[in-house]
Structures are given as structure tokens and as C-alpha cells.
C-alpha positions, 0 to 999 in steps of 0.5 A: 233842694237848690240843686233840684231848684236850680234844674226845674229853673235851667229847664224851664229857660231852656224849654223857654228859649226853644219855643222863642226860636220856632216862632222867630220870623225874620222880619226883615227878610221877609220884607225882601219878597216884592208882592202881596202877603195877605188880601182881605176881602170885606163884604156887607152882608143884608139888605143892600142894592147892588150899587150899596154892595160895591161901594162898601165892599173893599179889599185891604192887601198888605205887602210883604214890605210891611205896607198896608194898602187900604181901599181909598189911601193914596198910594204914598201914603200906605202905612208901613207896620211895625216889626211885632205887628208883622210877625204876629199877622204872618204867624196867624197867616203861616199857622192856618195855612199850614194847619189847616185851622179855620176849615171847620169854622163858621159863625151862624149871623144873619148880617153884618160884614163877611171876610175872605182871608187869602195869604200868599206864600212865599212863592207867591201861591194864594192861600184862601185860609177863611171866608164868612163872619168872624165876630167870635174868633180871637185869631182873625179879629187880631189881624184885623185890629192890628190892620185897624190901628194903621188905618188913616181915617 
């Protein structure tokens, strides 16, 4: 019975340390690449003139450095993410990329505010993963709430 114990608990560990090092980023790498890793474009839905619609419509970029660059910050004072805060967000962005995850998503809502989620590879190459609502979906809310927490105002 120990021995038996002692096999399901080195399993277990093994199986455990194997999915830490495929969701391992290398944070610090990453932040080597100069330029934009994720652009979200936020657009008020409903009645509006179109002066209302530019005024409230804004785009929130984060840098591959780890900065967030919000719509009416100065320059130098563009909050740097913590280390958890970027792996999570670049392994939602990475994820739907790669998977193709929100292509089939939708939300039915008559107002409120629209999101476009564009994530840029490595190279540079724009990746366009989400556009529409996003009240009920856990994924892009986190990234948003994430990006929430460094906001200034």
C-alpha cells in the first residue's frame, strides 16, 4: 500500500511539474522585444453624436517592456506590470492566437462598450483574436481587470 502511495504521490508531482514548465514564459526575455504586444481598442456602443464616440473611445496598448500605455497618461508615467500580471496576459493573448479560441464568440447586448483585442506576435505581426462584448467571458475580463488595477486614475 506505501509503495503504491509513494507511486501515485511521484506521478502526481511529475505530471505537476511538467504542466509548470509548458506555461513557463520567460518574462524577462520577452520584455527584450521593443514594440507593442497587445492593442485594445474600447468603443461605447448606443446612442451617441459622433463627437461623444471620439472623445470616449480609446485605445490601451501594452509594450512588450511590460508598460501600459493608457489613452491620457504622460508618457512618464506608464505603469510597468508585475511579472505574474504579464505572463497571464501574454498567455491569454498567446493561447487564443494559437488556438483560434474567441472565433465562434459572441455576446448578444444592445449597449455598452465594445472591445477589439489585437496581439502582436513576437515578430511583430498583428493578431486581431476578439472583437464585440465581453461581459460573460472570464478570459478577457481578466486581462482587463488586470490592465485595470495599474490604471492611474
Amino acid at each position: 500500500m506505501r509503495k503504491l502511495i509513494a507511486a501515485i504521490l511521484i506521478l502526481v508531482m511529475g505530471l505537476g511539474m511538467a504542466a509548470c514548465k509548458k506555461n513557463d514564459i520567460n518574462v524577462k526575455e520577452l520584455q527584450k522585444i521593443n514594440g507593442n504586444m497587445l492593442e485594445i481598442h474600447t468603443t461605447p456602443q448606443g446612442p451617441m453624436t459622433e463627437e461623444d464616440l471620439e472623445i470616449y473611445s480609446t485605445t490601451i496598448t501594452v509594450k512588450y517592456s511590460g508598460e501600459i500605455v493608457f489613452p491620457f497618461n504622460d508618457g512618464n508615467l506608464d505603469p510597468k506590470m508585475k511579472d505574474e500580471d504579464y505572463q497571464t496576459i501574454y498567455g491569454i493573448c498567446v493561447d487564443a492566437v494559437k488556438t483560434d479560441k474567441f472565433r465562434d464568440y459572441s455576446e448578444e447586448v444592445d449597449d455598452g462598450t465594445t472591445y477589439s483585442f489585437t496581439f502582436y506576435d513576437e515578430n511583430g505581426a498583428a493578431h486581431n483574436f476578439y472583437s464585440g462584448y465581453i461581459y460573460n467571458n472570464k478570459e478577457l475580463s481578466k486581462i482587463l481587470d488586470i490592465i485595470g488595477n495599474y490604471s492611474i486614475d
